[in-house]
C-alpha positions in Angstrom: -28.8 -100.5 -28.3 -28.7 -103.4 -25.8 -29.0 -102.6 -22.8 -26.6 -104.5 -20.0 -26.6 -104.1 -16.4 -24.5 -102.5 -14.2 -22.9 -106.0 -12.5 -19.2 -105.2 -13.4 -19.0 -102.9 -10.4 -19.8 -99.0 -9.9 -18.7 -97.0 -7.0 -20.9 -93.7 -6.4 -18.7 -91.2 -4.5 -20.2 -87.8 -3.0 -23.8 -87.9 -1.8 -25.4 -89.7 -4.6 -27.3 -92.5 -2.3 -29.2 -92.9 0.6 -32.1 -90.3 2.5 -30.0 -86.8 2.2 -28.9 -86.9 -1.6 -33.4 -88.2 -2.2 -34.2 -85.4 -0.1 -31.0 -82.7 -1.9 -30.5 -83.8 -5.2 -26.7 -82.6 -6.3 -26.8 -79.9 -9.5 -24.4 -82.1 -11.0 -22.7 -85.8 -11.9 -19.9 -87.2 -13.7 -19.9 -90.6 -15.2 -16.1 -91.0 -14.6 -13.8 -93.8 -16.9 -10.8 -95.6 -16.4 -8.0 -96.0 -18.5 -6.4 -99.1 -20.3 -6.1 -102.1 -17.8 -6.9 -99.6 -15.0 -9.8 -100.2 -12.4 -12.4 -98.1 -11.2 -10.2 -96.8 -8.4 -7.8 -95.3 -10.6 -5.1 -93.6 -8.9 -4.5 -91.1 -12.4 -8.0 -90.5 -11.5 -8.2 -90.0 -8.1 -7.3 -86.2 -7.7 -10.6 -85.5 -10.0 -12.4 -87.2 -7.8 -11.4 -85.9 -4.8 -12.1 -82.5 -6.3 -15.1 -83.1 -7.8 -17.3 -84.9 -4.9 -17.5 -82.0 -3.2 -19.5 -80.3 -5.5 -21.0 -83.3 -7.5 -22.1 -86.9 -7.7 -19.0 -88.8 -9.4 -19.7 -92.6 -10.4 -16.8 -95.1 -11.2 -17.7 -97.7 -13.0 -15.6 -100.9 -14.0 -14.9 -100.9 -17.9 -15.1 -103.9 -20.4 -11.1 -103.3 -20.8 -10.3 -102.8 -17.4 -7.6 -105.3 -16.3 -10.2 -108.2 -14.7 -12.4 -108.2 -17.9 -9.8 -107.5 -21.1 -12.0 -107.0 -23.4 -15.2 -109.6 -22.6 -18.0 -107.6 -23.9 -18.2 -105.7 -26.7 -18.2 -101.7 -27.8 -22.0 -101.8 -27.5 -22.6 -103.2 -23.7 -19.6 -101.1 -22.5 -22.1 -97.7 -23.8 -24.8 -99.4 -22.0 -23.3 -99.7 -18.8 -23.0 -95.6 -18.6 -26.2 -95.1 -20.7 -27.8 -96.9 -17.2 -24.9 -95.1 -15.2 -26.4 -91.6 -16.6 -30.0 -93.1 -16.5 -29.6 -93.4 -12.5 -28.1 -89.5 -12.7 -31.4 -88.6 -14.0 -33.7 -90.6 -11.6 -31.9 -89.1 -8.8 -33.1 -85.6 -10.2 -30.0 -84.7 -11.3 -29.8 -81.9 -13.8 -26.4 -81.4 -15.5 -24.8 -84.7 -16.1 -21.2 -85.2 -17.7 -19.3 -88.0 -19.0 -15.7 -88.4 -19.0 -12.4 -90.2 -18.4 -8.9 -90.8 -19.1 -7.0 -92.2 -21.8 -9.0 -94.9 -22.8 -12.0 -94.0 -20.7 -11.8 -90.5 -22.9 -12.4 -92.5 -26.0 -15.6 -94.1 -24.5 -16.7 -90.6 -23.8 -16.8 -89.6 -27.1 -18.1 -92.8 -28.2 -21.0 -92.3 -25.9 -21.6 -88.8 -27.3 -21.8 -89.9 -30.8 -23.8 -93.0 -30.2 -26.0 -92.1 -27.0 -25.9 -88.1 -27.0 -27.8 -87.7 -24.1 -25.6 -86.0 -21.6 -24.8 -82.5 -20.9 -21.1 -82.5 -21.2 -17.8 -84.6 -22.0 -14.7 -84.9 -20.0 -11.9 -86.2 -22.3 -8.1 -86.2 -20.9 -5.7 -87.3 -22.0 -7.7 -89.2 -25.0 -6.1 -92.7 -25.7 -6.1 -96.4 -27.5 -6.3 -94.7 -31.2 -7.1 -98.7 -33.3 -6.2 -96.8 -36.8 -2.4 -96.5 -35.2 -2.4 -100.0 -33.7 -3.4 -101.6 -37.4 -0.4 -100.4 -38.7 1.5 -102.7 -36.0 2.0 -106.2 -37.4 1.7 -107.8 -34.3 -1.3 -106.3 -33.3 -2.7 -106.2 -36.9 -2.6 -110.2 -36.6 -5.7 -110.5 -33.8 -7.3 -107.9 -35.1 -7.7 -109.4 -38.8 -8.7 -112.7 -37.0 -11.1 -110.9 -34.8 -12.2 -109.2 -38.4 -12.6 -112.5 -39.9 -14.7 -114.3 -37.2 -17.0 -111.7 -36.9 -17.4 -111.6 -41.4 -18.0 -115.4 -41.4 -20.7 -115.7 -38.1 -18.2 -117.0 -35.2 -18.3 -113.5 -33.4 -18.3 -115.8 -30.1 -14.6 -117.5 -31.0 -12.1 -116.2 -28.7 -9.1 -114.6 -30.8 -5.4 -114.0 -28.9 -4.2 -110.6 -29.8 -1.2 -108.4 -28.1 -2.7 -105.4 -27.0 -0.6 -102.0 -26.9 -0.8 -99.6 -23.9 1.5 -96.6 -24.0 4.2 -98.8 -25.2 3.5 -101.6 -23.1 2.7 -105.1 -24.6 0.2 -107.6 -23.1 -1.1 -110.9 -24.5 -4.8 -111.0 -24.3 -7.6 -113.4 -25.6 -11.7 -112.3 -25.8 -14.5 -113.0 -28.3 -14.1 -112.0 -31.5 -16.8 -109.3 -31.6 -15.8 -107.8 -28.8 -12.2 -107.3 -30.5 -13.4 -106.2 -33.3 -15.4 -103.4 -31.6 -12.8 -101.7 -29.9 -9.8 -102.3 -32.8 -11.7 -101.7 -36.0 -9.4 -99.2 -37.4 -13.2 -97.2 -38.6 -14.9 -98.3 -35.9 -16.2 -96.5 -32.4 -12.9 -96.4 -30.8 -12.1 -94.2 -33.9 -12.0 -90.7 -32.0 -12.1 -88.5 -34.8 -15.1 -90.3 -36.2 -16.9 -89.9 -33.1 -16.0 -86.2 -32.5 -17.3 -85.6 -36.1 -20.7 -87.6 -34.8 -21.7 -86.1 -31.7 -25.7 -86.3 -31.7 -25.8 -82.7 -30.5 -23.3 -79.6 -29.4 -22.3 -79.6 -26.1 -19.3 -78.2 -23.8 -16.3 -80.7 -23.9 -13.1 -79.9 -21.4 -10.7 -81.7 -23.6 -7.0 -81.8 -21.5 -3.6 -83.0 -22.9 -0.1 -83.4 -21.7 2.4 -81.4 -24.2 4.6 -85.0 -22.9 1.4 -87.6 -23.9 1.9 -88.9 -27.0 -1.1 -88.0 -29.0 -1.0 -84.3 -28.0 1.9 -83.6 -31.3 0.1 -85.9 -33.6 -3.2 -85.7 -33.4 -5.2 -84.1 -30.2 -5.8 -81.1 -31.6 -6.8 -82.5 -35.1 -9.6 -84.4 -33.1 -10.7 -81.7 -31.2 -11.5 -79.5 -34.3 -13.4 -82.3 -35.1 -16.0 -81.4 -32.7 -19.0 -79.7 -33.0 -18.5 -75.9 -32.0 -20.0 -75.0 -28.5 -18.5 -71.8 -27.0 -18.2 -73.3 -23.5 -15.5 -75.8 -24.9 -12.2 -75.5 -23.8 -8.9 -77.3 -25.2 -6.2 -77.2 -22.8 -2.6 -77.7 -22.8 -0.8 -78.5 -20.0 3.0 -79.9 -19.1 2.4 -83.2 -18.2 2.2 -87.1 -19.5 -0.3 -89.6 -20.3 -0.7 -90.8 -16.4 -0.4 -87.3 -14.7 -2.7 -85.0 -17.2 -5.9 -85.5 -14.8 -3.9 -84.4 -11.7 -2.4 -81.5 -13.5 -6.0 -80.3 -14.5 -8.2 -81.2 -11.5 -8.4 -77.9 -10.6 -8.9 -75.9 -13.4 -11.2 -78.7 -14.7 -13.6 -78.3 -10.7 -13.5 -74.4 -11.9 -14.8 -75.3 -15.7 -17.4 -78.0 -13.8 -18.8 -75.2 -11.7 -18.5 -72.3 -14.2 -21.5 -74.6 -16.1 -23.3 -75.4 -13.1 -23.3 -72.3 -11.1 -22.0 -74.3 -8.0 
């Protein structure tokens, strides 16, 4: 996998820098996601955060489909920025690192698990952009065939308009072909299930949905069973929507955290 730097913007929150986190290296770290169009300073984030760097490095990093970049590098270099994310984790002599996020930030962290494997735990809540679902939408079907097509006949670099969906919401955006391609192949890595059936190794997954988001009916919990068996995984249900699920859980998600790290 290529390998792209982190120069799309990472915040590190807890004490993960500087003299006293060289000389104490934290138990723990969490490669945290944003959402659709959301930033690194998420506020359906933020009470995770503030719960979790306490106890543990937390790093925020800026996504490929984050609302500055839409989309302008592909699947592949999105997995690289937290492969080197989780790669600094490790130098820092961190032990127990996790990845997660929210909606569309929980997709990446099953996409990293299947195609990276190499962290300790995944985070998912409230797991969004499903690209099987969005091909059935004419609309969006149009960019993603022409995104399909540039990439079959060598022109992966041509910029393709497509209206993107997120939770209901339309927006017109334009990005290379390939990168499209990546995220909206119906088969592709942003297929959940796929990557929950691929995980290069067990490991413990605090999976959280909203009984008001609208994946949790339809197919959360079909995903989830798609996941290799680990008896520290937990599926949990909460009352809550798509934005608040992360607030609801930030608690019992800390408890789950330290429960695996004996912090």
């Amino acid at each position: 996998m290529r390998r792209w730097p982190l120069l799309w913007g990472m915040a590190c929150l807890g004490a993960c820098s500087g003299i006293d986190a060289q000389a104490q290296p934290l138990s723990c770290a969490v490669v945290l996601l944003h959402g659709k169009w959301g930033m690194p300073q998420s506020p359906y984030l933020k009470p995770v955060v503030q719960k979790l760097a306490p106890h543990c490095q937390v790093r925020l990093l800026e996504m490929p489909w984050s609302r500055n970049r839409l989309y302008d590098r592909p699947y592949t270099d999105a997995l690289a920025q937290i492969h080197q994310a989780v790669s600094e984790c490790r130098q820092d002599g961190v032990q127990w690192v996790a990845v997660g996020g929210q909606s569309f930030g929980a997709n990446a962290s099953l996409a990293y698990m299947a195609q990276e494997g190499d962290v300790d735990a995944v985070l998912p809540m409230a797991p969004g952009h499903v690209p099987e679902n969005f091909y059935g939408i004419s609309e969006v079907r149009r960019g993603i065939d022409a995104a399909q097509q540039a990439v079959q006949t060598g022109q992966g670099d041509t910029w393709v308009d497509m209206t993107d969906i997120n939770q209901g919401q339309r927006r017109q955006v334009k990005a290379p072909a390939a990168a499209l391609w990546s995220y909206f192949d119906p088969q592709g890595w942003g297929n959940m299930a796929q990557s929950a059936r691929h995980f290069r190794k067990p490991v413990p997954v605090f999976w959280a949905i909203g009984t008001l988001d609208p994946l949790y009916p339809v197919a959360s919990a079909a995903i989830y069973q798609q996941l290799p068996a680990h008896a520290d995984s937990r599926y949990v249900v909460v009352r809550a929507n798509h934005a608040n699920t992360p607030e609801v859980v930030a608690d019992e998600l800390l408890s789950w955290v330290r429960e695996r790290v004996g912090r």
